[in-house]
KOLPANU-561826 format. One record per residue (C-alpha): residue number from 0; residue in three letters; x, y, z. Coordinates in nm, 3 decimals. Layout:
! KOLPANU-561826
R seq type xx yy zz
R NUM ala X Y Z
...
END
This chain:
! KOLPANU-561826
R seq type xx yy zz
R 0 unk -7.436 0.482 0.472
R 1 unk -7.082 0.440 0.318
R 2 unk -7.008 0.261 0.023
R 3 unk -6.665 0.060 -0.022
R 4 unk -6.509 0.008 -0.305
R 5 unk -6.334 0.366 -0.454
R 6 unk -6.476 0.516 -0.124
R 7 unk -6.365 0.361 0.183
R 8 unk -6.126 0.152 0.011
R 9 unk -5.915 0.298 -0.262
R 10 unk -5.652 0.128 -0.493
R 11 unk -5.413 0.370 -0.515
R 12 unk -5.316 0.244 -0.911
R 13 unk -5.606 0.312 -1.121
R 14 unk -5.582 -0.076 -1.252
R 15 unk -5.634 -0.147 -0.914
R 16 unk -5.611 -0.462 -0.716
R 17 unk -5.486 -0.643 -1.073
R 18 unk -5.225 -0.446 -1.211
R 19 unk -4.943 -0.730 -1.092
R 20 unk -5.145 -0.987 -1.153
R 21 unk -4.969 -1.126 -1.449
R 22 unk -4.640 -1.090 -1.280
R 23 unk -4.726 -1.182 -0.979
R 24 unk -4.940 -1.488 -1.059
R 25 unk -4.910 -1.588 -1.431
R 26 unk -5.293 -1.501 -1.441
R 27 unk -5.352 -1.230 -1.752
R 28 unk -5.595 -0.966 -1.619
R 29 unk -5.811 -0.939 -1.917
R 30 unk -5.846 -1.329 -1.951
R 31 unk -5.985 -1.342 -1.622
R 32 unk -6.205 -1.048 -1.687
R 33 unk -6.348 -1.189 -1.984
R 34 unk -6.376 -1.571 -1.861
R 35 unk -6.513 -1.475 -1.452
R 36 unk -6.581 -1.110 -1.340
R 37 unk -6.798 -1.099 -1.728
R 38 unk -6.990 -1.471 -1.735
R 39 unk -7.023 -1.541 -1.388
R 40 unk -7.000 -1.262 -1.184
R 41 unk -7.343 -1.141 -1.187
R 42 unk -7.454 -1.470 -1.038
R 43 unk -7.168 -1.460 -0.783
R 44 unk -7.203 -1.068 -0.660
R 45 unk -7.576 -1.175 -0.625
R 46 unk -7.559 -1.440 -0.416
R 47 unk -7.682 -1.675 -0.618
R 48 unk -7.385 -1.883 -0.677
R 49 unk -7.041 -1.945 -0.474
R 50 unk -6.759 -1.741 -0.569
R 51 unk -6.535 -2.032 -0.559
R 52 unk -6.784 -2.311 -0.754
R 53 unk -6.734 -2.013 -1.040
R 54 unk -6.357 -1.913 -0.977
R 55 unk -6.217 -2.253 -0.990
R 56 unk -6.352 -2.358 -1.396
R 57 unk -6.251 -2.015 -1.492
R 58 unk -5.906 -2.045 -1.413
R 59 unk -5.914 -2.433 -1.527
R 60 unk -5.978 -2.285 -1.823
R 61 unk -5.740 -1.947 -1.856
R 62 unk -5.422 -2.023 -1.574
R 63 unk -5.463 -2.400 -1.511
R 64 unk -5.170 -2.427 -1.255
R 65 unk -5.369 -2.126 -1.037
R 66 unk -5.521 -2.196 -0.736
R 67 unk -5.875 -2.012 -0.643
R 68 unk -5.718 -1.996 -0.306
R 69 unk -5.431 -1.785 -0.413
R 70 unk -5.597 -1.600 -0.639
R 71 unk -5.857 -1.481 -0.406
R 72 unk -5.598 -1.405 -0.108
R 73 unk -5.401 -1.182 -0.377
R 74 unk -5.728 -1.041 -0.470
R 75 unk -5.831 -0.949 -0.101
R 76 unk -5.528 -0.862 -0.023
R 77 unk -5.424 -0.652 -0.256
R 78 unk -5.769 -0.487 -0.279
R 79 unk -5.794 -0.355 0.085
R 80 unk -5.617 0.015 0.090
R 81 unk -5.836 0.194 0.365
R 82 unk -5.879 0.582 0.344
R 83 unk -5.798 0.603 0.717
R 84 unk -5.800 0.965 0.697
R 85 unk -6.226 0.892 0.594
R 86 unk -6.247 0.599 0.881
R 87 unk -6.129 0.847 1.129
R 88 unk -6.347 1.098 1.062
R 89 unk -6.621 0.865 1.066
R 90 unk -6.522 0.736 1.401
R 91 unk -6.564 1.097 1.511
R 92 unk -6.958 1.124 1.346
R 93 unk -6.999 0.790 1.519
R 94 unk -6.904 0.902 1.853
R 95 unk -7.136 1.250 1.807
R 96 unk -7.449 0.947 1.806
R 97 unk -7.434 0.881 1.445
R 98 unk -7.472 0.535 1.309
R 99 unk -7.218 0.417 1.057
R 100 unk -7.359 0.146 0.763
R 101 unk -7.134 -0.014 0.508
R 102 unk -7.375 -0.010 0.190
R 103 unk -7.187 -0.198 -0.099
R 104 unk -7.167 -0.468 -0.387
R 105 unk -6.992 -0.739 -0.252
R 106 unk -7.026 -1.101 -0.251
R 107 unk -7.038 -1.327 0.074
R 108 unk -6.612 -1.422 0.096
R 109 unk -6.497 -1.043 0.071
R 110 unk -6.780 -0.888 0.235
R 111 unk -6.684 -1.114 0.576
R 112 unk -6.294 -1.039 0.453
R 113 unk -6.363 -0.659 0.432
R 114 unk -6.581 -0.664 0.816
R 115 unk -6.376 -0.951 1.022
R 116 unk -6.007 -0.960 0.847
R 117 unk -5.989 -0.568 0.799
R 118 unk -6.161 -0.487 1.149
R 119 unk -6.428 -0.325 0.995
R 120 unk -6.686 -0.452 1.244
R 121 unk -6.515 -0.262 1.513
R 122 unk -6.604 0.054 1.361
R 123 unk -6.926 0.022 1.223
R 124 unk -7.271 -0.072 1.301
R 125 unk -7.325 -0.292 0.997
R 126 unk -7.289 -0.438 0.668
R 127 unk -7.549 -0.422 0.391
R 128 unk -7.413 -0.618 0.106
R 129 unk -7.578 -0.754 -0.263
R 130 unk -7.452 -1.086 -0.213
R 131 unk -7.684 -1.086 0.086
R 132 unk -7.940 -0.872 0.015
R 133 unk -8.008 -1.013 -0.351
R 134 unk -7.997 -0.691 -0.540
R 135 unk -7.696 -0.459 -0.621
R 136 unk -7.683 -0.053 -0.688
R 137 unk -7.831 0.089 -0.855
R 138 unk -8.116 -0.133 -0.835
R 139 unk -8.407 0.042 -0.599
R 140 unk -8.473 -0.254 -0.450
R 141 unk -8.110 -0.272 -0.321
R 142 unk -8.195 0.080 -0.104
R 143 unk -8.505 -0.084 0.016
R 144 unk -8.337 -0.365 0.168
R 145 unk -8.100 -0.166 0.306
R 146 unk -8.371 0.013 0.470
R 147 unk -8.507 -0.287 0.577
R 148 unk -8.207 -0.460 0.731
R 149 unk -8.067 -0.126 0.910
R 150 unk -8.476 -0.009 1.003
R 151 unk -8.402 0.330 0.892
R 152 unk -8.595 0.580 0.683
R 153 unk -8.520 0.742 0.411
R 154 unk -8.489 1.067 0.515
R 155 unk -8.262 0.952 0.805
R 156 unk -8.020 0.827 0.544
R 157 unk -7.721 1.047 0.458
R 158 unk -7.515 0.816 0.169
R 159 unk -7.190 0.885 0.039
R 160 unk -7.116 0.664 -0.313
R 161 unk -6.797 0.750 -0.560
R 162 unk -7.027 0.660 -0.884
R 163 unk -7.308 0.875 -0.968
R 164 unk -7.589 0.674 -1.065
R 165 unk -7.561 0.502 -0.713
R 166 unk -7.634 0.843 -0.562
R 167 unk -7.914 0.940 -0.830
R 168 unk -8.087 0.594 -0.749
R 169 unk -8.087 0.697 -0.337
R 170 unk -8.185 1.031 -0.374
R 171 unk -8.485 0.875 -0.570
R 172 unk -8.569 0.682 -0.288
R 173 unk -8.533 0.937 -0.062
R 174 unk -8.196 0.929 0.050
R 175 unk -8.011 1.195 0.080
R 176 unk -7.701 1.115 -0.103
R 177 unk -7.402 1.305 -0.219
R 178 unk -7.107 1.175 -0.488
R 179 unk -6.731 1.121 -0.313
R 180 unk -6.469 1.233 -0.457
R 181 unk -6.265 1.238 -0.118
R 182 unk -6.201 1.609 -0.202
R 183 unk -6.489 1.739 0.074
R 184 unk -6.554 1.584 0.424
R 185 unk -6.846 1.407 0.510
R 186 unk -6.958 1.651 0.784
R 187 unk -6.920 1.957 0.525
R 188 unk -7.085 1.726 0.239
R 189 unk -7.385 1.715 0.543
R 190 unk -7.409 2.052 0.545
R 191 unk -7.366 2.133 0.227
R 192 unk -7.687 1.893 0.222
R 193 unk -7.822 2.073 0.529
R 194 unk -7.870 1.735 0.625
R 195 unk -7.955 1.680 1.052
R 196 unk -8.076 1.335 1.001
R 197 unk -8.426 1.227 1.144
END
């Protein structure tokens, strides 16, 4: 189980995706933070409500000449820096027999950007996202759908997550999980684990 954002995908500026945004689109980062990703992104990253039936009032109110389409092609766009060095060595677990699992918070339009438009279904075996699934990390339930959706078992769950209370929350359901920093591989994370799978 892999997680995306700040593990398979990295921004390389620590502002990430938005840094230009401003520049680039006349839309002020913090605006949009404050009007969208803090009101109505909880609703939208759960699936219970369209990103674009929340998108398009926000930037009504804070960029009126912005489209929601532009804004969420810059987004995607600019959001979707691939550690290919990580993707290839997970291409080389996945031909030893291992299964490979996205396991992330995303709602429906980038999750189906980041697996079709990025090629990501060509390389693993699925997607488990919250939009989808109804719960985010580190809610438990969120592990137990996973579970659910990819019909494995805990303990044949080795999970790799850049924020640390996404690992404590698998570990307490049984995963085993370990925190990336990108500074170990995922095979010497697995031993350091002593982790076979089951």
């Amino acid at each position: 189980m892999v997680d995306v954002d700040g593990v398979l995908i990295a921004h390389p500026h620590l502002k990430g995706w938005s840094v230009n945004l401003e520049i680039d689109l006349g839309i002020s980062p913090a605006a949009l933070h404050e009007r969208f990703f803090r009101r109505e992104w909880d609703d939208v990253v759960h699936g219970r409500a369209a990103l674009r039936d929340r998108l398009a009032p926000a930037l009504a109110e804070i960029a009126p000449a912005a489209l929601p389409d532009d804004l969420i092609a810059y987004w995607f766009s600019n959001d979707a820096h691939v550690d290919h060095r990580l993707l290839a060595e997970l291409q080389h677990l996945r031909r030893e027999g291992l299964e490979l699992h996205l396991a992330t918070v995303q709602e429906h339009e980038r999750a189906k950007y980041i697996w079709d438009n990025l090629g990501l279904r060509e390389t693993f075996d699925s997607i488990h996202y919250s939009a989808a699934l109804g719960y985010s990390k580190p809610d438990h339930a969120f592990y137990g759908a996973v579970e659910s959706a990819s019909r494995l078992s805990p303990d044949a769950i080795f999970f790799i997550d850049d924020k640390i209370e996404n690992v404590a929350a698998a570990k307490e359901c049984g995963w085993t999980a370990a925190l990336w920093t990108g500074h170990e591989t995922v095979r010497d994370l697995m031993r350091s684990f002593e982790w076979k799978g089951n």
